[in-house]
N, C-alpha and C positions, 0 to 999 in steps of 0.2 A: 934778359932781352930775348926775345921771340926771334929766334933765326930764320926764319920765312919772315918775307915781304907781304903783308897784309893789304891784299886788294880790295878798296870802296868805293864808292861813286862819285864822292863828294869830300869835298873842304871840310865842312862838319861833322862829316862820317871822320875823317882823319883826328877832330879834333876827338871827337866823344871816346876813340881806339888808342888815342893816346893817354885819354883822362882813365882808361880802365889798364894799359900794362903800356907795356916797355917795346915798341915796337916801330922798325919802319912800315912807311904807307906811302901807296902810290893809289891817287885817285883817274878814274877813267872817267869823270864828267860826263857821263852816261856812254852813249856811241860816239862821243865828239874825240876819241884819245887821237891827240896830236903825234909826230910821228916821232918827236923826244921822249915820251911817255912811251909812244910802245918801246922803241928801244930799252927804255929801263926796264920794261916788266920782261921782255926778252932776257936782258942780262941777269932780273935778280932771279926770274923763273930757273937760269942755268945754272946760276952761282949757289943761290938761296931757297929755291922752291919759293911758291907762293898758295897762299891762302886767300882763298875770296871767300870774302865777307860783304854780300852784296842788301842788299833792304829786301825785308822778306813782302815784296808787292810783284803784280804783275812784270813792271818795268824791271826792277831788281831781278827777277828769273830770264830774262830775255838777257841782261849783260852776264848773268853767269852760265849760260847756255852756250853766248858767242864766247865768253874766256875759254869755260870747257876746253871747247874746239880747240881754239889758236893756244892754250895750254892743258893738254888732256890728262897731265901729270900731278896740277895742282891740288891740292888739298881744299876743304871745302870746311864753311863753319855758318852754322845757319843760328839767326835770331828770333825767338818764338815771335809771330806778326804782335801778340799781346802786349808786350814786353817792349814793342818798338813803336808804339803808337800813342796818340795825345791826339788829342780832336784837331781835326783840321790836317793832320801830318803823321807821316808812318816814315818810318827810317832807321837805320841804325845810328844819327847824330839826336835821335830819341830815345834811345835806347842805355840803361842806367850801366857803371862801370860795373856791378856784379850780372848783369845778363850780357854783357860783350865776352867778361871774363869765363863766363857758364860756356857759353858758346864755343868761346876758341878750344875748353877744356874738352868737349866732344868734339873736333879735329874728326870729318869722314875722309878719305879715299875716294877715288872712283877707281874702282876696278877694272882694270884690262879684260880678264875672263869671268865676265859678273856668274854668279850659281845661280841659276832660275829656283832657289830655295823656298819663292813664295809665289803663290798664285790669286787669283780673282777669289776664289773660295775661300782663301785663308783673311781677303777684307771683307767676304761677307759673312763670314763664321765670326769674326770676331767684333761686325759694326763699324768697320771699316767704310764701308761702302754698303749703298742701297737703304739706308735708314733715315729717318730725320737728323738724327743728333753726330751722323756720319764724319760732318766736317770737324764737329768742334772735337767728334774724340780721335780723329788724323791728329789734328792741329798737338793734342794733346800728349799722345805717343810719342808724333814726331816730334815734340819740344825732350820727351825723355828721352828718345834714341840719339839725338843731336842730328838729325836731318831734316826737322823744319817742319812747317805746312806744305801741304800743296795737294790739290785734287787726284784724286784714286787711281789714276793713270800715271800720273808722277812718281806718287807717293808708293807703289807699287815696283816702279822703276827704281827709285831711291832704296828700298829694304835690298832690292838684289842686286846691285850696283855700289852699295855702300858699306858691304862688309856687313850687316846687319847679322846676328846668329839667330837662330830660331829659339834658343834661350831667352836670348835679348830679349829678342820680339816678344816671347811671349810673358815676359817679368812685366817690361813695359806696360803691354795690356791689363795685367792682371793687379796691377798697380793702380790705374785709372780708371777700373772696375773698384778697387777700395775707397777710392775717394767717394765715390758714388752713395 
């Protein structure tokens, strides 16, 4: 069993988090958390830590932005958007029990004293940023690094905020440059 409390959005996020491991879940039904639900994520955030595992969409970055905040200590586990999507629907209660399980196994941090270890130069040196094919080799990185998609101002914030090494960083890349 997963000792952190795995934070989702949704009833079927819960179930799809259950069908891949062993874990408690508390869903926040987007910004609607009633005020028995915050108190448990209060308690399991003190007792237990938690994990948010939120849907890698717009809306999904807006509640792990506000958890963040109200928990700056949580642990973070992102689902590649590919991986969580079927036409008509993106989520993590779309998302199959070996990309839930991938996910949780790249487990980031946020950083107290993040290391400005990367800069704007280091995503346009490497296509990062400022090219056509910019987002999908983000998307692609970020699925290796275990920090997710997200536009070049995030995704930027995420490398130095997330413990990310400049080893990492650069294996990742040069991995996604092999595919190629």
């Amino acid at each position: 069993m997963i000792q952190e409390v795995i934070v989702v959005e949704g009833k079927n996020d819960i179930a799809a988090v259950k069908r891949a491991v062993d874990a408690d879940c508390i869903a926040t039904q987007g910004f609607r958390l009633a005020p028995r639900e915050q108190a448990q994520l209060r308690q399991a955030y003190e007792k237990r830590g938690l994990i948010i595992l939120t849907d890698p969409d717009s809306a999904g970055e807006r509640i792990r932005r506000w958890l963040t905040k109200a928990f700056p200590l949580a642990k973070h586990a992102f689902v590649p958007k590919e991986e969580a999507t079927v036409p008509g629907d993106i989520g993590i209660e779309q998302a199959s029990p070996d990309s839930i399980r991938n996910a949780l196994r790249k487990v980031r941090y946020r950083e107290w004293q993040p290391v400005e270890e990367f800069d704007w130069a280091d995503l346009l040196t490497y296509g990062l940023n400022g090219s056509p094919a910019a987002a999908s080799r983000r998307a692609e990185v970020g699925a290796k690094l275990g920090i997710g998609y997200a536009n070049a101002k995030t995704f930027l914030q995420r490398l130095n905020h997330y413990g990310v090494a400049r080893a990492e960083f650069t294996a990742a890349v040069a991995e996604g440059e092999g595919a190629e």
